[in-house]
Backbone and ligand atoms as CSV (ligand in chain L), in Angstrom:
chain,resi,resn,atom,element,x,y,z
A,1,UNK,N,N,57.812,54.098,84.920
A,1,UNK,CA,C,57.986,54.918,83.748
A,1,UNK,C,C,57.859,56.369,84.173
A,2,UNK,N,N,59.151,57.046,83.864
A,2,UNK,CA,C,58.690,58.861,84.121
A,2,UNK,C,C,58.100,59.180,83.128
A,3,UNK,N,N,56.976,60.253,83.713
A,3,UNK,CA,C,56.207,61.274,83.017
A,3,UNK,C,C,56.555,62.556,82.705
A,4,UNK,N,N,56.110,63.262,81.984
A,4,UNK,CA,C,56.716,64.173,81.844
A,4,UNK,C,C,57.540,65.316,82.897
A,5,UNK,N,N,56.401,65.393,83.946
A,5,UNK,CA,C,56.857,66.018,84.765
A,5,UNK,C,C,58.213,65.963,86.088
A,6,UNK,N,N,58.420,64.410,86.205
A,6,UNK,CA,C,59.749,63.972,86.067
A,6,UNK,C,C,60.842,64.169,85.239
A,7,UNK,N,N,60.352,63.779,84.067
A,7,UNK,CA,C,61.575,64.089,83.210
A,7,UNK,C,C,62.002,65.287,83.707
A,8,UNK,N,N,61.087,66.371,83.609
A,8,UNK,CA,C,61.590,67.932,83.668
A,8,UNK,C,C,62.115,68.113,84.666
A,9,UNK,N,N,61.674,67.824,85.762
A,9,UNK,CA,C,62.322,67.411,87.099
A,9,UNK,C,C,63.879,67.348,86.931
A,10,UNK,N,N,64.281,66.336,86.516
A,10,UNK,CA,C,65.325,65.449,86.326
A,10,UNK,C,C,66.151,66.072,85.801
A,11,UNK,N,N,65.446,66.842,84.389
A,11,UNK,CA,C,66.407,67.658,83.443
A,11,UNK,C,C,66.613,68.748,84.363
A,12,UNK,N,N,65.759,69.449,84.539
A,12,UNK,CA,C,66.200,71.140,85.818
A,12,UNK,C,C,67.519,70.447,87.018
A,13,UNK,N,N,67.264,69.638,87.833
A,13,UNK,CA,C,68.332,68.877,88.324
A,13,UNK,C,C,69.581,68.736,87.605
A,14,UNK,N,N,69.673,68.199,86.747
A,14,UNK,CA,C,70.885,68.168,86.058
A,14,UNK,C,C,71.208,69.005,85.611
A,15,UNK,N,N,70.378,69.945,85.025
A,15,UNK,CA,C,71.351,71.344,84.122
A,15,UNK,C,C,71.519,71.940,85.448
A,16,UNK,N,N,71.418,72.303,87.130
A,16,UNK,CA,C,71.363,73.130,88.132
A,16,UNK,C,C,72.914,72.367,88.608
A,17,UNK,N,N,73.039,71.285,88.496
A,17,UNK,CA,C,73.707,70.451,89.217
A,17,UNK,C,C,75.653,70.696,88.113
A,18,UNK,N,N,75.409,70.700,86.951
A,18,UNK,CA,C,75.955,70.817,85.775
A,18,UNK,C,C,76.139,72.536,85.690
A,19,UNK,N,N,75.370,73.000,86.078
A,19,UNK,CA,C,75.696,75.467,86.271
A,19,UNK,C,C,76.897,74.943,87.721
A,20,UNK,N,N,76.235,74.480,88.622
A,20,UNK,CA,C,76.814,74.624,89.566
A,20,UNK,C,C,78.846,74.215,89.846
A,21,UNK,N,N,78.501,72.651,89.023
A,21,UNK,CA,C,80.004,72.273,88.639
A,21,UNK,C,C,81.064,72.860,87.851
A,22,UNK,N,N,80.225,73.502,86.443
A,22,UNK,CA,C,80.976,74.959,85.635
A,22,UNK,C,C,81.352,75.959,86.706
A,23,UNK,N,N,80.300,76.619,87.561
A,23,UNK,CA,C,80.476,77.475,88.588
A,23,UNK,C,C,81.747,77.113,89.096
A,24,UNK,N,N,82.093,76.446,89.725
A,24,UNK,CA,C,83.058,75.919,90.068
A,24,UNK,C,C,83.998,75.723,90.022
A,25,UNK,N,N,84.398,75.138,88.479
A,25,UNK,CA,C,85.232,74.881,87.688
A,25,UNK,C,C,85.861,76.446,87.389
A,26,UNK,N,N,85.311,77.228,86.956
A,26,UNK,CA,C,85.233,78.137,86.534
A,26,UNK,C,C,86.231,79.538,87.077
A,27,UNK,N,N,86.647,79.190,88.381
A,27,UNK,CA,C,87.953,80.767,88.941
A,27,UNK,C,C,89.025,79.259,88.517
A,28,UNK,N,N,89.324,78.256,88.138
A,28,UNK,CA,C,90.561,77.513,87.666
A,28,UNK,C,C,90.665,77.450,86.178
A,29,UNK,N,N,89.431,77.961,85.755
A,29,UNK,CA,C,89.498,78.008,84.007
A,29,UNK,C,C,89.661,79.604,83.370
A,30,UNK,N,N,89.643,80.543,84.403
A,30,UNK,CA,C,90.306,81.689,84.058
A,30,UNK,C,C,91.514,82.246,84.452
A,31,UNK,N,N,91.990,83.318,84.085
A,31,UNK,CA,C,93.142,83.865,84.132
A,31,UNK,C,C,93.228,84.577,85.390
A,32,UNK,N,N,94.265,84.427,86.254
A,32,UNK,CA,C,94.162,85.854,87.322
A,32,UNK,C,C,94.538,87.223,87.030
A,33,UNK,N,N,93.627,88.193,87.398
A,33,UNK,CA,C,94.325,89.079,86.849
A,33,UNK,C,C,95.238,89.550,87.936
A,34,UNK,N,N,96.080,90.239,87.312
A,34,UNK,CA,C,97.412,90.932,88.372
A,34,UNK,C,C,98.239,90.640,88.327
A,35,UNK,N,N,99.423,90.088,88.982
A,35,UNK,CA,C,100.254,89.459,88.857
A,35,UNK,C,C,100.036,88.170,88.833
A,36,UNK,N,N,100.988,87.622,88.046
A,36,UNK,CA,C,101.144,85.853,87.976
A,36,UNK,C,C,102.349,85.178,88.756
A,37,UNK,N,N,102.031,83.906,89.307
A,37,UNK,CA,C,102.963,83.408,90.369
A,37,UNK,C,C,104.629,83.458,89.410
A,38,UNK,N,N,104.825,83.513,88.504
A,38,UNK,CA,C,106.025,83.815,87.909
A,38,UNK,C,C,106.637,85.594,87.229
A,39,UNK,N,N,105.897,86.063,88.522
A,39,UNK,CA,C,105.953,87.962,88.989
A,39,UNK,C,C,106.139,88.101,89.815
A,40,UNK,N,N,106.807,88.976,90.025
A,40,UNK,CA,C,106.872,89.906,91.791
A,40,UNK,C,C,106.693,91.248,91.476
A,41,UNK,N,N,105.525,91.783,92.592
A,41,UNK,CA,C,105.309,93.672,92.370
A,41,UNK,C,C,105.728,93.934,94.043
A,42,UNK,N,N,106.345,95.069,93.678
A,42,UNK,CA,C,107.094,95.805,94.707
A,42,UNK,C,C,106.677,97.450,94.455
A,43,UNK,N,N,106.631,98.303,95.627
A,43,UNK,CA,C,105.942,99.482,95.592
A,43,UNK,C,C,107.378,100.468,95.036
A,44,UNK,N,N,107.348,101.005,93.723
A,44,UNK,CA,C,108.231,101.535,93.394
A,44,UNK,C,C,109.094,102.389,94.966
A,45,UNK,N,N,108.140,103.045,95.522
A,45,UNK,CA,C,108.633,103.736,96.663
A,45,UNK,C,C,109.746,103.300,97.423
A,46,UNK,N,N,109.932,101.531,97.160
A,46,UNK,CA,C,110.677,101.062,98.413
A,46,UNK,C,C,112.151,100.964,97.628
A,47,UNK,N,N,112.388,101.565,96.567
A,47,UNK,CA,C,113.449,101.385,95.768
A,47,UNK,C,C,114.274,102.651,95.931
A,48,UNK,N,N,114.978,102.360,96.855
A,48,UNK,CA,C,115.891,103.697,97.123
A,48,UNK,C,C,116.742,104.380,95.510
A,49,UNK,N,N,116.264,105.901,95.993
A,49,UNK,CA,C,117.141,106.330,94.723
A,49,UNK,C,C,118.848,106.083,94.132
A,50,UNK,N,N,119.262,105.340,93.353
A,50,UNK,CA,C,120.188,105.321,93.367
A,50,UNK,C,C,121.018,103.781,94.081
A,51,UNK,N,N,119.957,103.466,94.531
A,51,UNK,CA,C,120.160,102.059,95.335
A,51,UNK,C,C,119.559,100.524,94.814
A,52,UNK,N,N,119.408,99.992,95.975
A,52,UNK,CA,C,118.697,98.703,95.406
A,52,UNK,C,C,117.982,98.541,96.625
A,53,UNK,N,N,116.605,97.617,96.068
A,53,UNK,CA,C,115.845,96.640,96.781
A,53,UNK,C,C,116.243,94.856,96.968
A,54,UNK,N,N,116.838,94.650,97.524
A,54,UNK,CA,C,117.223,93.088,97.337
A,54,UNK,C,C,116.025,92.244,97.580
A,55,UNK,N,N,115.161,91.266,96.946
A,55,UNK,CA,C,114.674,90.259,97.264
A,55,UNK,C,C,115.002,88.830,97.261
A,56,UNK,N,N,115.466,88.671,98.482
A,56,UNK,CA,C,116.455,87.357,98.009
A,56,UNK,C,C,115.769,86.141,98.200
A,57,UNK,N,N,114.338,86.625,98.586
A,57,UNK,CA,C,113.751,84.866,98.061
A,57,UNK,C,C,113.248,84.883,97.103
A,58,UNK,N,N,113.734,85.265,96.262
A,58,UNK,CA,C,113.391,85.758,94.656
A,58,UNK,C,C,114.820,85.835,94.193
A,59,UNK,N,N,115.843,85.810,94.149
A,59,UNK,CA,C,117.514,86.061,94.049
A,59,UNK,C,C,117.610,87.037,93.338
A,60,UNK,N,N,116.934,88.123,93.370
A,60,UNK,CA,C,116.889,89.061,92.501
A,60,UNK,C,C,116.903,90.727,93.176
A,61,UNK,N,N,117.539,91.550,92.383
A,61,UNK,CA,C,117.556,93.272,93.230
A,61,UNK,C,C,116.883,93.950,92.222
A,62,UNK,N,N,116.064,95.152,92.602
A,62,UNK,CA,C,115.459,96.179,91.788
A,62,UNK,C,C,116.566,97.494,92.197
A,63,UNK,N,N,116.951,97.530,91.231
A,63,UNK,CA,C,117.632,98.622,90.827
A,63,UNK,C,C,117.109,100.181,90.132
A,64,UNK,N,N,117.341,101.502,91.187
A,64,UNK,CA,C,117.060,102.497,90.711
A,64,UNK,C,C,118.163,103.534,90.042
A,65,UNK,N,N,118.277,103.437,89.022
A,65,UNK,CA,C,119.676,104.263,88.507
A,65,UNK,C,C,119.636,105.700,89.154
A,66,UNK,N,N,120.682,106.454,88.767
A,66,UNK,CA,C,120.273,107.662,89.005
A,66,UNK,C,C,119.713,108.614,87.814
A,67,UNK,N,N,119.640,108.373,86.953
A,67,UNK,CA,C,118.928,108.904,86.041
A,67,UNK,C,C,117.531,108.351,86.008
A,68,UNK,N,N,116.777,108.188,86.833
A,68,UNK,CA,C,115.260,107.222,87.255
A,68,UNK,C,C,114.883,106.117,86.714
A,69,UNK,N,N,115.975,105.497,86.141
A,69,UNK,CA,C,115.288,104.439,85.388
A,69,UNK,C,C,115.772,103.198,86.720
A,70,UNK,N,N,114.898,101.697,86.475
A,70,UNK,CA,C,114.668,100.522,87.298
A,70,UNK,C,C,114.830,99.425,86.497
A,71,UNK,N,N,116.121,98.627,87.030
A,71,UNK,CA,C,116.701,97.631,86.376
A,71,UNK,C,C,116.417,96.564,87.591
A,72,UNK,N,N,116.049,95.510,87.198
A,72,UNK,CA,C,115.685,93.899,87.744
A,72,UNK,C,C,117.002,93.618,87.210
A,73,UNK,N,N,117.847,93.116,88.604
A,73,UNK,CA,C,118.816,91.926,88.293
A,73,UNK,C,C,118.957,90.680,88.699
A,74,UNK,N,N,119.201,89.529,88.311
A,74,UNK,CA,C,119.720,88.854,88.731
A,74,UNK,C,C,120.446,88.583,89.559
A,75,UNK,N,N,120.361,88.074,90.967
A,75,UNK,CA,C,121.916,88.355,91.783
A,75,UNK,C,C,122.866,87.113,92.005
A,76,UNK,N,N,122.654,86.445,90.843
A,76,UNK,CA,C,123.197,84.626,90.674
A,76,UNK,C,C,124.765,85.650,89.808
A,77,UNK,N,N,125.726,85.509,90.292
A,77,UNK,CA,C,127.143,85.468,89.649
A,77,UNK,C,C,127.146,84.758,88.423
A,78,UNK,N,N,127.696,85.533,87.420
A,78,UNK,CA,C,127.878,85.350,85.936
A,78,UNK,C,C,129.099,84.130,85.838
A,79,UNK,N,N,130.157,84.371,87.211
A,79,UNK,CA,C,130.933,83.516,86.964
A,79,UNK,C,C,130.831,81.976,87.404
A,80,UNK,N,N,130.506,81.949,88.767
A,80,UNK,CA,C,130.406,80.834,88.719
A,80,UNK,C,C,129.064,80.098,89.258
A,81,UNK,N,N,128.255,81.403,90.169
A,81,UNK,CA,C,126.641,80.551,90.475
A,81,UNK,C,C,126.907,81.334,91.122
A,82,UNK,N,N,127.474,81.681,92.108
A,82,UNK,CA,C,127.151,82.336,94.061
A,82,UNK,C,C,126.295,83.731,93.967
A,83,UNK,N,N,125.702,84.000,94.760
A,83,UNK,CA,C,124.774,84.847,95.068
A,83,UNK,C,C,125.819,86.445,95.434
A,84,UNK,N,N,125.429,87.055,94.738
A,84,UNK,CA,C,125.943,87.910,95.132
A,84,UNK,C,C,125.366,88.889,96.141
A,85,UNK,N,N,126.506,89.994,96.532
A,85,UNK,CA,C,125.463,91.074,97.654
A,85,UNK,C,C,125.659,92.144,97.302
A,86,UNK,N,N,124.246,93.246,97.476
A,86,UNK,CA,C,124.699,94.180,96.810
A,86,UNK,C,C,125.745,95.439,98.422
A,87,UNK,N,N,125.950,96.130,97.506
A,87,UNK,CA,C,127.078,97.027,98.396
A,87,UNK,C,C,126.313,98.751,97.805
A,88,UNK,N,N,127.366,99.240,98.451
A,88,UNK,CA,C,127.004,101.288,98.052
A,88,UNK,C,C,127.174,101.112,96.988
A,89,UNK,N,N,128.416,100.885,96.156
A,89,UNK,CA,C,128.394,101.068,94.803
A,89,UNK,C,C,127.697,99.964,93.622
A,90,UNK,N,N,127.274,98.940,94.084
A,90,UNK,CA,C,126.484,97.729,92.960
A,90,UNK,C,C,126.563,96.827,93.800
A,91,UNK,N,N,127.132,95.504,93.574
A,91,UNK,CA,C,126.939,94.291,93.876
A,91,UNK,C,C,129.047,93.761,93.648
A,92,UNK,N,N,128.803,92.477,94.446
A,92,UNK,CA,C,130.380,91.822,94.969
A,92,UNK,C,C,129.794,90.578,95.082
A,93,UNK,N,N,130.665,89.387,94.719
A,93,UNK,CA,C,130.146,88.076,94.553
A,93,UNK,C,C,131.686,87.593,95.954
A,94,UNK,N,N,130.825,86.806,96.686
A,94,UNK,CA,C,131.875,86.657,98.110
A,94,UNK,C,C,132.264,85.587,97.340
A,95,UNK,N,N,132.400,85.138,96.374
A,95,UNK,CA,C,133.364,83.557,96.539
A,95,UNK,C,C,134.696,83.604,96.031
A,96,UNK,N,N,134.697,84.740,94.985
A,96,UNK,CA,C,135.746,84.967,94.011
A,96,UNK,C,C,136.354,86.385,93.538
A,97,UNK,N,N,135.463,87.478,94.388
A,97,UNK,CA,C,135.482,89.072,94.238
A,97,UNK,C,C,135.279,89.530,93.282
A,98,UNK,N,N,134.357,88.980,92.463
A,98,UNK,CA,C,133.828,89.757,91.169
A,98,UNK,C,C,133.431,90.826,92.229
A,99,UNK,N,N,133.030,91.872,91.188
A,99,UNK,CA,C,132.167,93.185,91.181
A,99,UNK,C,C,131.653,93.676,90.007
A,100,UNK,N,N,130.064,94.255,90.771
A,100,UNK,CA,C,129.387,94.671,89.260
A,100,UNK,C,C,128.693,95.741,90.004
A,101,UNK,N,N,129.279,96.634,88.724
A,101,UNK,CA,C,128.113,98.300,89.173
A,101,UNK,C,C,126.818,97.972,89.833
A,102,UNK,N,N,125.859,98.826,89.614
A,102,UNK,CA,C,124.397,98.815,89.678
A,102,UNK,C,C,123.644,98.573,88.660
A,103,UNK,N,N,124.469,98.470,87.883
A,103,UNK,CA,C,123.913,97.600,86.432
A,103,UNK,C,C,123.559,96.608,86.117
A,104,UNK,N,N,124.771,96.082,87.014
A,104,UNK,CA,C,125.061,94.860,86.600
A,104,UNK,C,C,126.253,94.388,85.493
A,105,UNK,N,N,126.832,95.311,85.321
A,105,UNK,CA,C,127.733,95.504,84.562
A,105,UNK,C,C,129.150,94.867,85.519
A,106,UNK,N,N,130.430,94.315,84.910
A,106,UNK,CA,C,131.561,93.903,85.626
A,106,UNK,C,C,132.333,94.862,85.865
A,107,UNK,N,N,132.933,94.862,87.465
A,107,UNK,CA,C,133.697,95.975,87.360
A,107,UNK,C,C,135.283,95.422,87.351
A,108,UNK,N,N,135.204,94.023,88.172
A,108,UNK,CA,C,136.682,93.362,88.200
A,108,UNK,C,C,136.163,91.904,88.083
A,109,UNK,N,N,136.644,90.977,87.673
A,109,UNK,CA,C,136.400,89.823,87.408
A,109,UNK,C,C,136.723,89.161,88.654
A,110,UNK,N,N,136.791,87.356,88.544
A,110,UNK,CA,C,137.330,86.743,87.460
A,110,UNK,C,C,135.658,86.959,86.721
A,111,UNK,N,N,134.725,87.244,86.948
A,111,UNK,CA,C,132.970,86.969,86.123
A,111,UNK,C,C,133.851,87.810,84.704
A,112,UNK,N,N,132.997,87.735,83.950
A,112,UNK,CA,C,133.666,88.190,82.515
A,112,UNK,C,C,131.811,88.695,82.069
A,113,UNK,N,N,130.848,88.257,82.041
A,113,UNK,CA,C,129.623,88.691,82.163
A,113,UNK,C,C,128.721,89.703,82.739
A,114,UNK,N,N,128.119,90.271,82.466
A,114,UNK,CA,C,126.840,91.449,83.280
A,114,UNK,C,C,125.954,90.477,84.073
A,115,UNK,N,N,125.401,90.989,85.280
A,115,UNK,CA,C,124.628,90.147,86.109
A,115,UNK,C,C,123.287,89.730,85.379
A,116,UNK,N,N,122.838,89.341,84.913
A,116,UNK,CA,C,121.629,89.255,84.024
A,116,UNK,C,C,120.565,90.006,84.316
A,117,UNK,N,N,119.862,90.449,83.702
A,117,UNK,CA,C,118.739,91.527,83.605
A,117,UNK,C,C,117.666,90.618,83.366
A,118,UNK,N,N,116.734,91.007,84.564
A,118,UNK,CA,C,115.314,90.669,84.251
A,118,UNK,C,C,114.622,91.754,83.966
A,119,UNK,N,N,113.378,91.222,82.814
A,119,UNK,CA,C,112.021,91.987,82.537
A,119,UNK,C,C,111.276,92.763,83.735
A,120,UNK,N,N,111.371,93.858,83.262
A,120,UNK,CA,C,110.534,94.468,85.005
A,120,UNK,C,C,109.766,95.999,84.079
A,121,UNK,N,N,109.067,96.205,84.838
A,121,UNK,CA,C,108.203,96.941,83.985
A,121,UNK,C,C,107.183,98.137,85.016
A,122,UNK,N,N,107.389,98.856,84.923
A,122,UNK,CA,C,106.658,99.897,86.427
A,122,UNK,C,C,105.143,100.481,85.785
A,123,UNK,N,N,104.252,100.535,86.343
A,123,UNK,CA,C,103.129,100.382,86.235
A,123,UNK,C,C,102.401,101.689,87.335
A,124,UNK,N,N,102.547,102.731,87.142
A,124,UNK,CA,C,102.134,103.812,88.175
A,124,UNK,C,C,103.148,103.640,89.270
A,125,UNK,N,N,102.767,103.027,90.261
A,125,UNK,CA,C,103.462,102.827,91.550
A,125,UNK,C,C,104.054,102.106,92.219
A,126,UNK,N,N,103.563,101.089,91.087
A,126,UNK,CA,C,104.264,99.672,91.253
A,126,UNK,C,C,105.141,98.957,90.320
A,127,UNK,N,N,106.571,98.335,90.397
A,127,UNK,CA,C,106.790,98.027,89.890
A,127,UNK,C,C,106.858,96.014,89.755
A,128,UNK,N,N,106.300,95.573,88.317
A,128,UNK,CA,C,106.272,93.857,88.173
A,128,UNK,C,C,107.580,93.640,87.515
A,129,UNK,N,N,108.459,92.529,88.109
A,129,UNK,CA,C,109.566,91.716,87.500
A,129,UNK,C,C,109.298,90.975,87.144
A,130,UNK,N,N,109.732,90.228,85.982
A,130,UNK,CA,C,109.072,88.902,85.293
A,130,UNK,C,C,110.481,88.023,85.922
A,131,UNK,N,N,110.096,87.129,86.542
A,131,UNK,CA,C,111.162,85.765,87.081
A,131,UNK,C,C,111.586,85.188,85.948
A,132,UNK,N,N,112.983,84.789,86.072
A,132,UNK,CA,C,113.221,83.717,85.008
A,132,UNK,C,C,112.334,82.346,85.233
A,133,UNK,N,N,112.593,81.740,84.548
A,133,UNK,CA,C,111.273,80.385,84.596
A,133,UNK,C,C,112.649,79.202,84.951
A,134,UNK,N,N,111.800,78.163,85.779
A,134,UNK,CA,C,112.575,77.400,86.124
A,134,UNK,C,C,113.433,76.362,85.743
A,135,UNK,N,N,114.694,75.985,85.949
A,135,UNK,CA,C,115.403,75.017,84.799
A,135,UNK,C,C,115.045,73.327,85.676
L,1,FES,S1,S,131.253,82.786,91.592
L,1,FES,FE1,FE,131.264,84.923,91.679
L,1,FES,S2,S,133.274,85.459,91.299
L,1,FES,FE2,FE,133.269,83.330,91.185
């Protein structure tokens, strides 16, 4: 038969044992802060003026207009899937010779679509793209 001083024993054990497993539990039951694995941050700096940053294990370019603004594109072809590349003046899809400004905008088909625009958002020095989510 435990006495009291067991019991207490027992109980301190278990609530230490029970902090420790929360402890634990606990960097998978919060949020990360910073970016999230469905983000990419890139140092605004590396975004040539007027140019692009291509990240193509991400299929995506950061675009710096010349009026300073930063467009996230898509570099998946509107027309038919193929990856496009970007060039001096925007982007060229090798399968079929679309072309699209730096916009993303069409400059000659056969694509009939704008390259799609991702969420991107600059943050002091850095800029975060929000990824499309996966199909
Ligand atoms: S897939 Fe790009 S032009 Fe056809």
């Amino acid at each position: 038969m435990a006495g009291p001083t067991q019991s207490r024993r027992r109980f301190l054990r278990t609530l230490i044992l029970a902090a420790a497993g929360l402890g634990g539990c606990w960097r998978f039951l919060t949020p990360v802060r910073g970016i999230t694995p469905r983000e990419v941050a890139v140092p605004a700096a590396d975004i040539p003026p007027g140019g692009a940053l291509v990240l193509p294990e991400h299929g995506l370019a950061v675009t710096r207009l010349r009026d300073g603004q930063v467009r996230a594109l898509n570099l998946t072809c509107t027309h038919l899937g193929c990856r496009v590349t970007a060039t001096e003046n925007g982007f060229t899809c090798p399968c079929h010779g679309s072309r699209f400004d730096e916009q993303g905008a069409v400059l000659t088909g056969p694509a009939t679509r704008a390259l799609y625009q991702l969420e991107c958002q600059q943050d002091g020095d850095r800029i975060t793209v929000r990824l499309p989510e996966a199909t």
